[in-house]
C-alpha positions as CSV (number, residue, x, y, z in Angstrom):
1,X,27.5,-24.2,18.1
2,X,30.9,-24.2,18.6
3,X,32.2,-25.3,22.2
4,X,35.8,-24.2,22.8
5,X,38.3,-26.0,25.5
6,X,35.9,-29.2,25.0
7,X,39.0,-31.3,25.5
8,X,38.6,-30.5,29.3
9,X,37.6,-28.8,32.4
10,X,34.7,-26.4,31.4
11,X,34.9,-26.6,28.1
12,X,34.2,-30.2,28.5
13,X,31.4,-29.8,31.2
14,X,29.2,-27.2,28.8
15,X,29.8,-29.7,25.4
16,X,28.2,-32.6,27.3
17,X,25.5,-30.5,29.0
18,X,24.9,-29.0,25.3
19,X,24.7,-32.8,24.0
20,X,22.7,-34.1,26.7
21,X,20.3,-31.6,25.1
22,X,20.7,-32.5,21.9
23,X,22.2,-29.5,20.8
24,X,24.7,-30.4,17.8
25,X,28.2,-28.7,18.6
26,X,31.2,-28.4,16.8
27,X,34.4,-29.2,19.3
28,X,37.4,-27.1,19.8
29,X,40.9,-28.0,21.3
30,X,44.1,-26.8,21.5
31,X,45.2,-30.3,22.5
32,X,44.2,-33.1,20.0
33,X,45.8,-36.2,21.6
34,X,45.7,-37.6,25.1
35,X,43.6,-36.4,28.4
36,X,42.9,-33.1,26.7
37,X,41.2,-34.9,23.6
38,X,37.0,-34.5,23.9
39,X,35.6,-37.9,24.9
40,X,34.8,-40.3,21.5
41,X,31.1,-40.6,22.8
42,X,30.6,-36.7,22.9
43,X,32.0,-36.8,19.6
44,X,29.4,-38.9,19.0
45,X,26.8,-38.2,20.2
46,X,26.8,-34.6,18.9
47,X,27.2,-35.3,15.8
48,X,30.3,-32.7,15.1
49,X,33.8,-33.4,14.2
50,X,36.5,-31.6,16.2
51,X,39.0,-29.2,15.4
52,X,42.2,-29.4,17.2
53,X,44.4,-26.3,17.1
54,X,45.2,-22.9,19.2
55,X,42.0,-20.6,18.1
56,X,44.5,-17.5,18.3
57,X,45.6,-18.7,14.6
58,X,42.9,-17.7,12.2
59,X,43.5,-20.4,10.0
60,X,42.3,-22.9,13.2
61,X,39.1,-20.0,13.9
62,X,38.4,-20.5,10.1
63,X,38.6,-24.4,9.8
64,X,36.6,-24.2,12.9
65,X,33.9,-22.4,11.5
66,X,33.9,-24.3,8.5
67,X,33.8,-27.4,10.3
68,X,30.8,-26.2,12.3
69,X,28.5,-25.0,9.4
70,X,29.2,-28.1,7.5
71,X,27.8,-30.3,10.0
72,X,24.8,-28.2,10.7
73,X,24.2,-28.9,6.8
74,X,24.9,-32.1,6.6
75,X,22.4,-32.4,9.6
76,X,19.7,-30.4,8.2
77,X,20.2,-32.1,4.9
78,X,19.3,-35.7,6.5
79,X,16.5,-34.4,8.2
């Protein structure tokens, strides 16, 4: 799953309700550094890198997506 705005507000509210449950989830952000950035122990604890970029740009929807299906693999491979 891919959780969009996860560097605050909402966003960051439904990627740690989503993690408190386990659910692996890729994070998205238009803001990579400072009090936008998603919290080190979500990143953590779900498992997903995050990709940092504005998610009007294709290239950063793509990357994304990318991002997200690798770490499903990865997951399902070490299970």
């Amino acid at each position: 799953m891919i959780v969009t705005g996860a560097g605050s507000g909402t966003g960051r509210a439904t990627a740690r309700l989503f993690a408190a449950h386990d659910v692996r989830v890729a994070l998205a952000d238009i803001n990579g550094n400072g009090p936008g950035q998603p919290p080190r122990a979500l990143r953590r604890r779900s498992a997903a890198v995050t990709a940092v970029g504005n998610l009007s740009d294709q290239e950063v929807v793509d990357r994304a997506v990318t991002t997200a299906v690798w770490v499903s693999l990865a997951v399902v491979n070490q299970e």
